[in-house]
Each structure stands twice: as C-alpha cells, then as structure tokens.
C-alpha positions in Angstrom: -15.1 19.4 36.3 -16.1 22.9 37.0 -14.8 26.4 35.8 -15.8 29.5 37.3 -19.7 29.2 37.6 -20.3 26.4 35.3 -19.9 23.0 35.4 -19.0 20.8 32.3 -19.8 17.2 32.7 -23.5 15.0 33.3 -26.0 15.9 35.4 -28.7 13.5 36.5 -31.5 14.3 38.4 -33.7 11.4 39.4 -36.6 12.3 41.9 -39.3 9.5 42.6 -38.2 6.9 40.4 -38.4 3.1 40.3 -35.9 1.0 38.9 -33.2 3.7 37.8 -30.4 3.2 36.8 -29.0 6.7 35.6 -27.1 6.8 32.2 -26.0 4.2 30.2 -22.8 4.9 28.7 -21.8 2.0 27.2 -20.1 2.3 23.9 -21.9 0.2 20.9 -19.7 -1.1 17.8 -21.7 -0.8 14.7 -24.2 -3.8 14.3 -25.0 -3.8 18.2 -23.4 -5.8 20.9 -23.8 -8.8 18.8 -20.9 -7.6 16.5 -18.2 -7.3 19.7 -17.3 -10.7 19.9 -16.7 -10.8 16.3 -14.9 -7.8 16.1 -12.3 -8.9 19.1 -12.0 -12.6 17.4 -10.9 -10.6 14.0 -8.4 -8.3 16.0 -6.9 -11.4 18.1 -6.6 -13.1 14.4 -4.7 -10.1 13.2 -2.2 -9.5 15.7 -0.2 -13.1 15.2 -0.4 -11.9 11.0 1.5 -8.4 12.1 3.7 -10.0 14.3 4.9 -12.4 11.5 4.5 -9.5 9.1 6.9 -7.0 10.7 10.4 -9.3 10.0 9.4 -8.6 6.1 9.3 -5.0 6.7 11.8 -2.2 7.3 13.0 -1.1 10.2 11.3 1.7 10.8 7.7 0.2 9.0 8.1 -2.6 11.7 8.5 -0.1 14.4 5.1 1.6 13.3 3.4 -1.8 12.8 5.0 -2.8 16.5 3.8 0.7 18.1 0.6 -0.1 16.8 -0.7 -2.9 17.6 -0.7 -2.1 21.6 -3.4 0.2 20.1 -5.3 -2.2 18.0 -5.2 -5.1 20.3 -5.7 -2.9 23.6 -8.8 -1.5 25.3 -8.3 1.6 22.8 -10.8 4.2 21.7 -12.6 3.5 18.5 -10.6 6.4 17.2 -7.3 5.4 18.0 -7.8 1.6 16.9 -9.3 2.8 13.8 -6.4 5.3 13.5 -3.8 2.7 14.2 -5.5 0.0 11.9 -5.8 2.5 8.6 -2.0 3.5 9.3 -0.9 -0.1 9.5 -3.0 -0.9 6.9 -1.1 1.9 4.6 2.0 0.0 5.6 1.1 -3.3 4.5 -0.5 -2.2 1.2 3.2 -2.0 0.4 3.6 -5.7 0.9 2.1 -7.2 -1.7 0.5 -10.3 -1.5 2.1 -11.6 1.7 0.5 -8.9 3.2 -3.4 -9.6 1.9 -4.2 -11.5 4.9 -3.4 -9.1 7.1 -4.7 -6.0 5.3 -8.4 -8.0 4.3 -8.8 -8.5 8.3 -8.4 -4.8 8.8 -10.6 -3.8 6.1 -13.0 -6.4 8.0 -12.7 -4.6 11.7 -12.8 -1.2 9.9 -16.5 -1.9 8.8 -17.2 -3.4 12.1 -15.9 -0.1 13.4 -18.3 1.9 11.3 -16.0 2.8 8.3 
C-alpha cells in the first residue's frame, strides 16, 4: 500500500544470498507449534458442548453462542477467537454446572492462546 511518498507495508531486500527465504510470518500459539494441534483438538471438542449447550439457553444467549462459534471454530485471528471464546464463556458462566464442561475447555484454549 502506498500514500503519497511513502509506502506502508514490508520491504525485503536480499542481495547475494544463499538459501533465502524472505520473512517468515507464520503466526505461533503460545508454547510453539507443538501446542497447535492441541489447541485445535480442544476447539473441535468444544464446539459439539456449545451446540448442545445453546437449546438450554435463551434465545438471544443461543444466538450469541451460535454467532460465535463460526469465530471459534474458523481460521479466526487470535483476537477474534479469544474475543468470541471470553464472550461465550460470560454466557455460559450463567449455566451452572451443565455448563462446566464447556466453560473449563475455554479457559483451556484461552491459556493456549496466551491468556
């Protein structure tokens, strides 16, 4: 992207190199890429909990939870999963006990998230 006579993005300049391979800009989950696959095995446990969850909840509570879970279960940003877990989680605090499950899995992907 450029404006005026700047330009706002990465720039890489490589001269005489040997076995480049420009910028890495892979995004690492807390604990390293070893933590991925557990993170995404916690997530795919979750979403059948908040599917079963949402016929306890009222309408517009199982909207949210609905809404959300594209976020947590999709190819999200770290943000907006962690955004969409805490606000579900807020949700099912108000559960009680059928709820635990659910709401100890997010705490789980929360610190895998780095929070």
């Amino acid at each position: 992207m450029t404006g005026g006579d700047h330009y706002y993005g990465d720039v890489v300049r490589m001269e005489n190199t040997t076995n480049s391979v420009g910028i890495d800009k892979r995004t690492v989950v807390n604990g390293g890429s070893a933590a991925v696959p557990e993170l995404e095995r916690a997530v795919q446990e979750l979403l059948p909990l908040l599917q079963e969850l949402r016929g306890q909840l009222r309408p517009l509570a199982a909207r949210t939870v609905e809404a959300a879970e594209a976020e947590i279960g999709g190819s999200a940003d770290p943000e907006v999963r962690r955004t969409a877990l805490e606000r579900v989680g807020g949700i099912l605090e108000s559960v009680g006990t059928a709820g635990a499950p659910a709401l100890a899995l997010i705490h789980q992907i929360l610190s895998m998230l780095g929070g």
